[in-house]
C-alpha positions as CSV (number, residue, x, y, z in Angstrom):
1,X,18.6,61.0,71.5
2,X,20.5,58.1,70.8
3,X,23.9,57.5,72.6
4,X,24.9,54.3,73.9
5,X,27.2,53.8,77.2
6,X,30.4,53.7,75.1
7,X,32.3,56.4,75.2
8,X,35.3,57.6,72.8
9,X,38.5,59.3,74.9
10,X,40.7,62.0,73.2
11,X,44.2,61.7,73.8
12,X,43.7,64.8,76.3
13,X,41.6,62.1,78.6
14,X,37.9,64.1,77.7
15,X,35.3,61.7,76.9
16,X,32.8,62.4,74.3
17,X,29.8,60.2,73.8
18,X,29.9,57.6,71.4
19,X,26.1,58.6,69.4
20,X,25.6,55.5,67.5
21,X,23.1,57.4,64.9
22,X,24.2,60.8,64.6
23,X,22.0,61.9,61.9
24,X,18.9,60.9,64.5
25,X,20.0,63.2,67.2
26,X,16.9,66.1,68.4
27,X,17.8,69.5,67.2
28,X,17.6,70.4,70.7
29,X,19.6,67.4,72.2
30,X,22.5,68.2,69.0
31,X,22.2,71.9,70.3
32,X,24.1,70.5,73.9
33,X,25.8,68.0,72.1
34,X,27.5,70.6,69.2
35,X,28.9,72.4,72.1
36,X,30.5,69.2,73.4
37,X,32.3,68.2,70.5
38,X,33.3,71.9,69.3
39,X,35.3,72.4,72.4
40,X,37.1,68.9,72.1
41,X,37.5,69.5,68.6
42,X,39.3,72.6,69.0
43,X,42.2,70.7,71.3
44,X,42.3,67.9,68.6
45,X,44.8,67.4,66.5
46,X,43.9,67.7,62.4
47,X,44.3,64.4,60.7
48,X,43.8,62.3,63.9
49,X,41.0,59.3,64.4
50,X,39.6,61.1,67.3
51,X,39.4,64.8,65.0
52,X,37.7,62.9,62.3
53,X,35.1,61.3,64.1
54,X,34.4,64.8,66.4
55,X,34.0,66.8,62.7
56,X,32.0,64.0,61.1
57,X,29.7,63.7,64.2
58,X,29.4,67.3,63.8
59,X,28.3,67.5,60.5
60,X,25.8,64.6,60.9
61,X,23.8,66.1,63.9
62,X,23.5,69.4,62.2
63,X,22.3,68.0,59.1
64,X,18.6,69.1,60.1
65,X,20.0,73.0,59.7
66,X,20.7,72.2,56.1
67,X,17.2,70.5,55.5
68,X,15.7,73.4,57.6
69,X,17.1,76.1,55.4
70,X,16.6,74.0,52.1
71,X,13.1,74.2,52.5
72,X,12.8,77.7,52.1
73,X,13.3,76.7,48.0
74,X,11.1,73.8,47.9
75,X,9.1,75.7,45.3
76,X,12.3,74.8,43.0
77,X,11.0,71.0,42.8
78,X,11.7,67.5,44.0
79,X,14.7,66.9,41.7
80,X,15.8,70.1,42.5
81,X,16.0,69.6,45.9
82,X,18.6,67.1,46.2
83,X,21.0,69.4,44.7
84,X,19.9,71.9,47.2
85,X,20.4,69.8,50.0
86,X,23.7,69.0,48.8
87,X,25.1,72.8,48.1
88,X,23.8,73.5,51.9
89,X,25.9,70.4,53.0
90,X,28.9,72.7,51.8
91,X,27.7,75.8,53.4
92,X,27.6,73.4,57.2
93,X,30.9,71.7,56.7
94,X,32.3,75.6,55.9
95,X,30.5,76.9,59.0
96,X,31.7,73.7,60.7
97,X,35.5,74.3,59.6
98,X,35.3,78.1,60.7
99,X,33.2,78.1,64.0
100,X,34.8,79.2,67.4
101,X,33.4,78.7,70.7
102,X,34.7,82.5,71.8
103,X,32.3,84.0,68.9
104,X,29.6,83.4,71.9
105,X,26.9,82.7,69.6
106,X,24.9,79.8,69.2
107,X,26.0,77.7,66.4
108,X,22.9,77.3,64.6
109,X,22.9,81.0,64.0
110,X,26.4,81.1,62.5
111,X,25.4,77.7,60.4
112,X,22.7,79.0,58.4
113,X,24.1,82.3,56.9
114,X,26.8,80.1,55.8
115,X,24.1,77.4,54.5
116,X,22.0,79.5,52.8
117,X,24.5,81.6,51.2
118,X,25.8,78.5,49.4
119,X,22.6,77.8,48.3
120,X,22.1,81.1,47.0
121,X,25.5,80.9,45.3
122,X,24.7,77.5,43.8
123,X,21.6,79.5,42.1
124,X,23.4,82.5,41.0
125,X,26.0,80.0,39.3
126,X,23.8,78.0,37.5
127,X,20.1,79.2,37.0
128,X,21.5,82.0,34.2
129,X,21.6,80.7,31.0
130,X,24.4,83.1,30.1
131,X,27.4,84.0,32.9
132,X,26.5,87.4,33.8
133,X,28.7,89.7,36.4
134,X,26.6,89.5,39.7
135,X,26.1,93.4,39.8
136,X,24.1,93.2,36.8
137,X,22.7,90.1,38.1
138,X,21.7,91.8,41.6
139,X,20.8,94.7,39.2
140,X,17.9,92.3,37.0
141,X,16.0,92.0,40.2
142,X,16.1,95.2,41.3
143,X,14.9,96.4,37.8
144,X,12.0,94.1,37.9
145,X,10.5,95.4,41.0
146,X,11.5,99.0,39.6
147,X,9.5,98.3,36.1
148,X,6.5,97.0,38.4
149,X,6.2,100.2,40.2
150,X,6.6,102.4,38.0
151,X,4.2,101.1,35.6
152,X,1.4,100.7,38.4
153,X,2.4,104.5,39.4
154,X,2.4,106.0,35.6
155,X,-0.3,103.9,34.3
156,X,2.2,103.0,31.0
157,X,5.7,101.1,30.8
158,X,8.7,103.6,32.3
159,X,11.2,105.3,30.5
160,X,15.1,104.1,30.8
161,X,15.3,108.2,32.3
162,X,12.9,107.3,34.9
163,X,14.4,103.6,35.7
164,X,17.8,105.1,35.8
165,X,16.1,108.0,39.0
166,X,14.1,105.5,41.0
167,X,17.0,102.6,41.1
168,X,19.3,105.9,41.7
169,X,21.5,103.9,39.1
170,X,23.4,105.8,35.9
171,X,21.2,105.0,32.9
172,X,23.5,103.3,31.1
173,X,23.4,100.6,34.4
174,X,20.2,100.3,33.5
175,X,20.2,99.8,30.0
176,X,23.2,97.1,30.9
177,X,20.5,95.5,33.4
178,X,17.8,95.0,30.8
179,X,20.4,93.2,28.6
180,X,21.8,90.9,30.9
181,X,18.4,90.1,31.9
182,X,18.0,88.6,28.9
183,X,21.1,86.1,29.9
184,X,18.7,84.5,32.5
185,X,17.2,81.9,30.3
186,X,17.8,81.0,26.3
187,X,15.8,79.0,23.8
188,X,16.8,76.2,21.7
189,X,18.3,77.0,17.8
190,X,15.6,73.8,17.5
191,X,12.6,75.4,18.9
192,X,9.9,75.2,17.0
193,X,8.2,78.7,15.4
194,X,4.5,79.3,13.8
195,X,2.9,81.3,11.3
196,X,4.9,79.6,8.8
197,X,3.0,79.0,5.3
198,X,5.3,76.2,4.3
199,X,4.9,74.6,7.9
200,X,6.4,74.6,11.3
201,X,9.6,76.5,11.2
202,X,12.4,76.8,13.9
203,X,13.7,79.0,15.7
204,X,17.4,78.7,13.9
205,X,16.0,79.7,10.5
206,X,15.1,83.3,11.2
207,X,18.4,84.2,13.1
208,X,22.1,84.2,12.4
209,X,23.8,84.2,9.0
210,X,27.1,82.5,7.4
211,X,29.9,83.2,8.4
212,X,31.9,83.7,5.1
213,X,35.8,84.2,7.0
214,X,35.2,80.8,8.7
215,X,36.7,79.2,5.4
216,X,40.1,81.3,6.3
217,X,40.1,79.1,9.2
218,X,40.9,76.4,6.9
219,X,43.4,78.3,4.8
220,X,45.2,79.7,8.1
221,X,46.3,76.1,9.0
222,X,47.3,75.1,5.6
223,X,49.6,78.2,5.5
224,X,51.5,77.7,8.9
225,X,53.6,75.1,7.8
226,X,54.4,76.6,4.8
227,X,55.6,79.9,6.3
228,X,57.6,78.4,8.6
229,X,59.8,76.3,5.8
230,X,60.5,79.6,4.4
231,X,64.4,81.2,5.5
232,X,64.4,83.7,8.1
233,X,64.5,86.8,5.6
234,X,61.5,85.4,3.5
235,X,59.8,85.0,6.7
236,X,60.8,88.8,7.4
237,X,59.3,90.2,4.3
238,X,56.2,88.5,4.5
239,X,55.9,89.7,8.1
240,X,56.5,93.3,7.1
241,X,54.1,93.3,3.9
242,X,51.2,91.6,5.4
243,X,51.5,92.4,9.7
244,X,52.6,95.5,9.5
245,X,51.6,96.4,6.5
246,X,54.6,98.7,5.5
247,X,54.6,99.3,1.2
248,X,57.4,98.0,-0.5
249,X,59.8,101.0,-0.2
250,X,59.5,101.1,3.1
251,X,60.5,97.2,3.0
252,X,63.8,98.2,0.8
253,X,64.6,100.8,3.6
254,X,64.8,98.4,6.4
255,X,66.7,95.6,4.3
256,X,68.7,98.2,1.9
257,X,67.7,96.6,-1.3
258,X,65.9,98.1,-4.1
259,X,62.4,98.9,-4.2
260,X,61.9,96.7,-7.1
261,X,63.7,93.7,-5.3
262,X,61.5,93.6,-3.0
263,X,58.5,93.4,-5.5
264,X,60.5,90.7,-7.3
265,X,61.3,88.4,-3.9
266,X,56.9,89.2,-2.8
267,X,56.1,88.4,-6.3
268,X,58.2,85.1,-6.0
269,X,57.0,84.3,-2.3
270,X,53.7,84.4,-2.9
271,X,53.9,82.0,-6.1
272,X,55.2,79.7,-4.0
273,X,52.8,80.0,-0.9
274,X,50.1,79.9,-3.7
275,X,51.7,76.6,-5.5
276,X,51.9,75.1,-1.4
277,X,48.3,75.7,-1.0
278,X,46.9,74.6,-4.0
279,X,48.8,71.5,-3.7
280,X,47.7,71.1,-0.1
281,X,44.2,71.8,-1.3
């Protein structure tokens, strides 16, 4: 373990070591050490020199708890990794932030719930394709290993019935599972499909369709500013015609004209949103 000579001194007159390589400290040296710091840091003021440097000291000699329970998803890959590493750094600081000496447990079992728990979060957040509620997430897994048993047990693929028994789930939890499961990973609009006669085909070309009403987008925004340069009453009518979709006499009731006015005053509005949008176009 490396600690030099110097000490630091907390306003409360305690020394604490000064370790000049935190990060190189024995598991079981930082074990003694943790306990050290922990009870100075809880007589420390937030904010302070001496607060940071307990915390940060902390953090560093623990850091083997977040490589420790990172390598329980080394299968993820190298790249991966790193990322991993980093989510479990949140988990310590977190476990760091909440510990208390009177819990009289070890801190190295109260770290690496916290740890892996981010890590676990950090997965459920980002390996889905598609944002899923974490029931129905929780609910994928469970299904899998349901499917697998079942189909070993009955010699052919289950029925949503029998799912629905075994997972003691309603079926319609079920049939919600086997959708989101498709949420967990998507394939590119670009990815190439065979058995084409003309060629390689993609993916995009056998699935969606037009979408005819996205021209009213257009139209929509070309409108706006010509309904709103129309007087309050104009306004009203169109409002009543086209929202609520009340005939015309029921339009002369409200305003106490004429049914036939009102035909005249639609007629005339909708020349002149027509002219407007013609123009505009």
């Amino acid at each position: 373990m490396a600690v030099t000579t110097e000490v630091k001194v907390t306003p409360a007159g305690t020394e604490l070591p000064e370790v000049a390589d935190p990060s190189q400290v024995a598991p079981s040296d930082a074990r003694a050490l943790s306990r050290l710091f922990f009870e100075r840091l809880a007589t420390l003021e937030e904010g302070t020199h001496e607060h940071q440097y307990a915390r940060n000291t902390l953090i560093e000699m623990n850091m083997s708890l977040v490589r420790y329970a990172a390598g329980r998803f080394r299968s993820r890959g190298p790249q991966e990794m790193e990322d991993i590493v980093q989510v479990g750094m949140i988990g310590l600081i977190k476990a760091i932030d909440r510990f208390e000496l009177s819990r009289e447990v070890e801190f190295t079992s109260f770290a690496v719930p916290y740890i892996v728990g981010e890590i676990k979060r950090f997965f459920r957040d980002t390996s889905w394709a598609v944002h899923v509620p974490r029931r129905l997430q929780e609910a994928r897994v469970e299904l899998a290993r349901a499917t697998e048993e079942l189909g070993s047990r009955l010699g052919r693929k289950p029925t949503t019935q029998e799912l629905a028994e075994l997972m003691n789930l309603p079926e319609q939890e079920v049939v919600d599972a086997m959708v989101a499961s498709n949420g967990y990973t998507s394939a590119s609009l670009d990815a190439a499909v065979g058995g084409s006669e003309e060629g390689e085909s993609v993916l995009a070309d056998f699935i969606g369709a037009e979408d005819m009403t996205m021209e009213l987008v257009e139209d929509v925004h070309s409108l706006a500013p010509l309904l709103a340069d129309l007087d309050e009453r104009d306004r009203q009518i169109i409002h009543m015609r086209f929202v609520e979709e009340l005939t015309q006499a029921q339009i002369g009731e409200r305003l106490g004209i004429s049914q036939m006015h009102v035909s005249r005053l639609l007629s005339r509005l909708l020349a002149r949103l027509r002219q407007g949008m013609l123009a505009t176009g």
